[in-house]
N, C-alpha and C positions, 0 to 999 in steps of 0.2 A: 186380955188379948191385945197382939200392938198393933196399932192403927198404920196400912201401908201406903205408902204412896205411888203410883203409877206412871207414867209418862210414854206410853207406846206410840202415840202420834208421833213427835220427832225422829222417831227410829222409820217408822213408815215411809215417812217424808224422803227421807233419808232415800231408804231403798228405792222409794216408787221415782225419785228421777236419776238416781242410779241406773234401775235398771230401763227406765222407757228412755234415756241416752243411747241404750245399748241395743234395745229393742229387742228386747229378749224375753219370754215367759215363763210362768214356773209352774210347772204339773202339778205340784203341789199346793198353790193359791190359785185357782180358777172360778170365775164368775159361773155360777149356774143362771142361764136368760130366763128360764121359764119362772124362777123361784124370788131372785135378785140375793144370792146365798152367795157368801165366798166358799170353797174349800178348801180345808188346811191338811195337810195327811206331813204327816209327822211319824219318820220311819221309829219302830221299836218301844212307841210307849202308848198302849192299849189307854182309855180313857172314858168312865163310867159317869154316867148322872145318877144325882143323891135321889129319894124319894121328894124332897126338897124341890128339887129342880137346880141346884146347886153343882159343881164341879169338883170332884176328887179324882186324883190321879194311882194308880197303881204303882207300888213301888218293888213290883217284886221283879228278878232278876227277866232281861231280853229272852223269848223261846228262842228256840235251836233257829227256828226259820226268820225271814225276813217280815214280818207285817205289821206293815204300817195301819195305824189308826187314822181314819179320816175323821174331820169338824167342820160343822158350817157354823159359823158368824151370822147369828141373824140376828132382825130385830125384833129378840123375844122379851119376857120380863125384863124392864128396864132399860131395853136398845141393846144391851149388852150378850145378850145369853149365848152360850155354846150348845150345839147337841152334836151326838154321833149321827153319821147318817145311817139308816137302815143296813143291813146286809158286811159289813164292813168290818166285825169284830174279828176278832182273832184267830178263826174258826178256819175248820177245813175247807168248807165254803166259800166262804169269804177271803181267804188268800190271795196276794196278789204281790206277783211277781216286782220286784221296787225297778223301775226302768232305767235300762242300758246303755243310751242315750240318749241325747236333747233332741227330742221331735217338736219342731216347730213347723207354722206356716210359712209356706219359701213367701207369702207376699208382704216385705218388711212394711207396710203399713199395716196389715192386719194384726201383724204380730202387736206391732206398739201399742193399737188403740185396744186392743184386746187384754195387752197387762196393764197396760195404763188403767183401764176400768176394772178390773180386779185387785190391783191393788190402791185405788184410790176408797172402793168398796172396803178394804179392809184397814186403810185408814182411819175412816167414820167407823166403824166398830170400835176401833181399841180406844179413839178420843171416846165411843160414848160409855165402852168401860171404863176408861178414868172417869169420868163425871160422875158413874155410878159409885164409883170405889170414895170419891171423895165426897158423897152423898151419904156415904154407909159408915164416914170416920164418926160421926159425931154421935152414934146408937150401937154402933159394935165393932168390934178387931177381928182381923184377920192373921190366921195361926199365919208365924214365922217361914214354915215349911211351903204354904200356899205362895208368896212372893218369891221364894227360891224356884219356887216348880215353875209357878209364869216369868218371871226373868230366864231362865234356863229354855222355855219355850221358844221364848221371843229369838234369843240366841241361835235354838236351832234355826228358826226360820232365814235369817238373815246370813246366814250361811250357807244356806239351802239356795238364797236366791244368789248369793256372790259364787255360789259352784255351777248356777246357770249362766250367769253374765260371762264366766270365763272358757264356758263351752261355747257359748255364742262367740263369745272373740275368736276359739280355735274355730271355728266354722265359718265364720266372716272368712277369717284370711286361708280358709282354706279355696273359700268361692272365688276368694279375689284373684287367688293363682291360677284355677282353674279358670276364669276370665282371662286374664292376660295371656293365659298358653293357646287357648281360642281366638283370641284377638290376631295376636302374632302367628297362628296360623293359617288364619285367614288372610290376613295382608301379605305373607309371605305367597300363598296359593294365586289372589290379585296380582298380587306384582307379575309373578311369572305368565300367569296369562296373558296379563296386557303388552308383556315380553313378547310372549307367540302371536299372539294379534298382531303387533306391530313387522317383525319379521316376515308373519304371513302377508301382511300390506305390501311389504317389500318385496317380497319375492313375485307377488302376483302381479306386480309395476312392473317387474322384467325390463328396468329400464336399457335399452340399447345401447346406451352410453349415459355418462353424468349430467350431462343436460336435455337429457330424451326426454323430461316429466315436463307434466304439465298442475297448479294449483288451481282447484277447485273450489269458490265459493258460491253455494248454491243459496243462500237464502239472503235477507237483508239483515241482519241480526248484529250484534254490539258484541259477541263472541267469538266471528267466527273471521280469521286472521291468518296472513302466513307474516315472519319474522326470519328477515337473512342477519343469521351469525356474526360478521363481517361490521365493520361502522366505517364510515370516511374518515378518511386524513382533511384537512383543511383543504380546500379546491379554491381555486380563482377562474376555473371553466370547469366544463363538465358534457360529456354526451348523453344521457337516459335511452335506451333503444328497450322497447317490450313487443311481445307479441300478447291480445287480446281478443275474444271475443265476449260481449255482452249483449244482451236484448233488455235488458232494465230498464223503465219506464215508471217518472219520467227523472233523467240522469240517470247513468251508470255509477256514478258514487268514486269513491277515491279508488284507484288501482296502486297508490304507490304513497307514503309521508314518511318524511324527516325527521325529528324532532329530535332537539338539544335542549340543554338547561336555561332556560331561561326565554327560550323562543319555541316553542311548537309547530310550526308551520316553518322550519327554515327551509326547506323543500318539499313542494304538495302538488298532488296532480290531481285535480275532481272536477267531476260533476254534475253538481248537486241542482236538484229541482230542474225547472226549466231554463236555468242561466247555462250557456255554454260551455266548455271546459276549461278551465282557468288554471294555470300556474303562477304557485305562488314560493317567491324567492324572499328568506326574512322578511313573510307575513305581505309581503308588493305582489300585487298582482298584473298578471296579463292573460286576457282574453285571446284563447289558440281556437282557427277557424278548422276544427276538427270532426269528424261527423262519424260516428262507431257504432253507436246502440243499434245497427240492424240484425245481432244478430250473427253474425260472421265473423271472421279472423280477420284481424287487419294490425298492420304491422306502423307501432309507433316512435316517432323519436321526437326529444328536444332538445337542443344544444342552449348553452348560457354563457360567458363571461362578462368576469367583472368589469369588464374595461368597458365602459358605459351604460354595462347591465343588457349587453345584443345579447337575443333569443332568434329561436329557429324554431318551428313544426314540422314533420313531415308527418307525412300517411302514406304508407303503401311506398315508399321510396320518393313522395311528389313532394318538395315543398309548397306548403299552401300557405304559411304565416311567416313572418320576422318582426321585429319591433324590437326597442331598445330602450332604453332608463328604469330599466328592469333591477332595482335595487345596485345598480350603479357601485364599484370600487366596494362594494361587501364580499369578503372573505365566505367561503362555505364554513362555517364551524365543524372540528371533527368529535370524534367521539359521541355522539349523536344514537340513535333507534332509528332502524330502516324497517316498517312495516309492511305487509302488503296488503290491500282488500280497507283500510280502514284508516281514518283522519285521527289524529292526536291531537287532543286536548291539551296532555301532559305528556314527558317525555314516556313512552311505551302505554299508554294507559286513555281513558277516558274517552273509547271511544262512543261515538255516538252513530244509532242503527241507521236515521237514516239518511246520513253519508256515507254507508259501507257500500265496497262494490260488490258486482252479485256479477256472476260469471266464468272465466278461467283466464288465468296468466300464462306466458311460457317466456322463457329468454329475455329474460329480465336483465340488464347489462349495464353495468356503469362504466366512464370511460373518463380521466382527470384533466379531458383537451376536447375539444370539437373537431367532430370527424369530419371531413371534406363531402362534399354531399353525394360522390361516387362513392365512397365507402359506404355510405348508410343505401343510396339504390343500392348496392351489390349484396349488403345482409336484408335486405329485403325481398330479394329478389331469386334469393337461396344461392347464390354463386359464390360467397364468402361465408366461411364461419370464424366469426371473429369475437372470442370472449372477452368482455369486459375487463381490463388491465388494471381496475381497483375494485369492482362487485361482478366477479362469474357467476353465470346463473350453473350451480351444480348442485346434485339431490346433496350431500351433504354438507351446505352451507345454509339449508332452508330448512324452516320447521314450520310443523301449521299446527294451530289449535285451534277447540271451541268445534269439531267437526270438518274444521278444511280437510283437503284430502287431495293426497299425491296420486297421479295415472300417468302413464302413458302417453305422450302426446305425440299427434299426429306429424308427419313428415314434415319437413320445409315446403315440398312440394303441396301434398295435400291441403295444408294452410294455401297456397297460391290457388289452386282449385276454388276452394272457399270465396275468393273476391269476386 
C-alpha cells in the first residue's frame, strides 16, 4: 500500500480568513456548542463507518434526489476520526431539502465570530489528521483511491465555502443599495421639511414690509447668532444706528462685530461682565456712557471717523458721550464678517458664550458718513425712516442660526412706548 501524504491545514487557513474577511458562514461547516463538533454535509455522497471504525466512501452512482450526507470532526480515535451524525442517511427520513439560499445572521459580528470558530475547529481536525496520517506512514499505506476521495472532498468543501463568500458579496451589496436608497430618501424627505418649516416661519413673520422683523437671541450660548449677507467696502466714517432690548445680567454681551483677516475686533460693540460698553475700532477701544440692560427698547447709535478717530454715542436720540484718538487715520477694512448677537475670535467663527448677547435686535443700519444728530433724533424718534446706504436692515439680507429666530417687530411707535 503507498504511503499518502496530507496537508489540509493550509487549505483551511486559506478559507478561514478568506471567508471571516467576508464575514460570511457555511451551512455546511457549523460548530455544534453543546458537543464542540464541526459539521460537514457534503451534497450527494452518502458516507459509511467500517466495523473498524475506519472511513470508506460509497462509490455508487448520486439517487435521483438531493441528499446530502452530514459528518462531524471530532476528537475521536487519534483526534482525527469522522462519524455520520444520527438520523442523516440517505433515507426517506432523513432527506433534506439542500438550501435555496444564504441564511445568515443580519448581525455581521455574529456572523464572523461564528465561522471564524467553526472553521478554525475544523482546522485543528484536518492538522490533527495529518499528524495522524503521518503517524500511520511508517506501519501501513493507504489505498490510492482513499487520497483521491479526501482530496476530492476537501475540494468540494472549498467550493462550497467560495459559493458562500460570493452570495455573501451579492447580498452585501444588495444591503448596500438598499441603504443608500433609505439614506437618500430620508435626506431628501429632511430637506423638504426643513423647506416647509422654514417657509412656515416665514409666512407666520407676516412681516409688514422688509424691515418689519425683529432677531431673537434668547439664551447666552456660543451658537446662537444672526449673520447680514452684505460685507463693507472700506470706510474712513461710519454711522451704526440699532434698535435693542435686553435685561442680561450682568452685561448684555456683544449686539454687533466685525471681523477681517487678520484683526477680529476691527468693529465691536459689547458688554461684557460688569465693564461698561465699550467700542472697539482695530482692536482700540472706547468707553460709551450708555445704560440698556433694563429691559426695554432703546434706540442706539455711534458715529466714528478716521480723521482723529472722533466717536459719538447716542441713546434714545440724546447724545451722552464723544471722545477722540479712537484708532486715529485707520481705514475700516472691507470684505470683512458682520455678525450679530456674538464677538469673533476669527473671522466668522470662535465665538465665545459668554460674550454673546441675549435679547432682540431690529433696524440694524450702517451708514459710510456720520449723520448729523438731527437725523439720528428724527430715526429715533419714529419721524424718519431712513435705511442704511451700505447695510439695510431687510429680512433678506439676514440669516440666523444655532436657534435665532425672525418675528415680527413691534411698531416704531410701540418701541417709543417702551422707554
Amino acid at each position: 500500500m503507498t504511503p499518502v501524504r496530507c496537508h489540509p491545514a493550509p487549505r483551511a487557513q486559506v478559507l478561514l480568513n478568506k471567508v471571516t474577511a467576508q464575514g460570511a458562514v457555511d451551512e455546511h461547516a457549523r460548530e455544534d456548542s453543546a458537543s464542540g463538533l464541526v459539521t460537514l454535509s457534503t451534497p450527494g455522497v452518502p458516507a459509511f463507518p467500517s466495523a473498524s471504525g475506519a472511513w470508506s466512501w460509497s462509490r455508487s452512482p448520486r439517487p435521483r434526489g438531493f441528499f446530502p450526507s452530514v459528518f462531524r470532526v471530532g476528537a475521536g480515535d487519534g483526534g482525527g476520526a469522522m462519524e455520520r451524525v444520527p438520523g442523516t442517511a440517505a433515507s426517506g427520513g432523513g432527506r433534506r431539502a439542500a438550501p435555496s439560499r444564504l441564511e445568515m445572521p443580519r448581525d455581521p459580528g455574529h456572523v464572523v465570530e461564528q465561522l471564524s470558530r467553526s472553521l478554525q475547529t475544523l482546522k485543528d481536525r484536518l492538522e490533527s489528521l495529518e499528524h495522524q496520517l503521518r503517524a500511520n506512514m511508517s506501519n501501513a499505506g493507504l489505498p490510492g483511491d482513499f487520497r483521491e476521495v479526501l482530496q476530492r472532498r476537501l475540494g468540494e468543501l472549498e467550493r462550497q465555502l467560495l459559493r458562500k463568500v460570493a452570495e455573501l458579496e451579492d447580498e452585501k451589496s444588495l444591503l448596500h443599495n438598499e441603504t443608500s436608497a433609505h439614506r437618500q430618501k430620508t435626506e431628501s424627505t429632511l430637506n423638504a421639511l426643513l423647506q416647509r418649516v422654514t417657509e412656515l416661519e416665514r409666512g407666520n413673520s407676516a412681516f409688514k414690509s422688509p424691515d418689519a422683523f425683529k432677531v431673537s437671541l434668547p439664551l447666552r450660548t456660543n451658537y446662537l447668532y444672526g449673520k447680514i449677507k452684505k460685507t463693507l467696502p472700506e470706510l474712513y466714517a461710519f454711522t451704526i444706528c440699532l434698535w435693542l432690548r435686553s435685561s442680561a445680567s450682568p452685561g448684555i454681551g456683544t449686539p454687533f462685530s466685525y471681523a477681517v483677516p487678520g484683526q477680529a475686533n476691527e468693529i465691536v460693540l459689547i458688554e461684557w461682565g460688569n465693564n461698561p460698553i465699550e467700542l472697539l475700532i482695530n482692536d482700540k477701544v472706547a468707553q460709551l456712557p450708555l445704560f440698556v440692560s433694563d429691559g426695554k427698547w432703546h434706540h442706539i447709535c455711534v458715529t466714528w471717523t478716521t480723521r482723529d478717530g472722533m466717536w459719538e454715542a447716542f441713546q434714545d436720540g440724546e447724545k451722552l458721550g464723544t471722545g477722540e484718538n479712537l484708532a486715529p487715520w485707520h481705514p475700516i477694512k472691507p470684505g470683512g464678517v458682520l455678525i450679530l448677537g456674538q464677538e469673533q475670535d476669527t473671522v466668522g467663527g470662535r465665538f465665545d458664550a459668554t460674550q454673546a448677547f441675549v435679547g432682540e435686535l431690529s433696524q440694524f443700519n450702517i451708514w459710510d458718513r456720520v449723520l448729523r444728530a438731527q437725523e439720528i433724533v428724527n430715526i429715533a424718534n419714529c419721524s424718519t425712516n431712513m435705511p442704511g446706504n451700505i447695510i439695510p436692515w431687510v429680512d433678506n439680507n439676514v440669516d440666523v442660526f444655532g436657534g435665532a429666530s425672525k418675528w415680527p417687530v413691534e411698531t416704531c411707535e410701540e418701541r417709543l412706548l417702551d422707554l
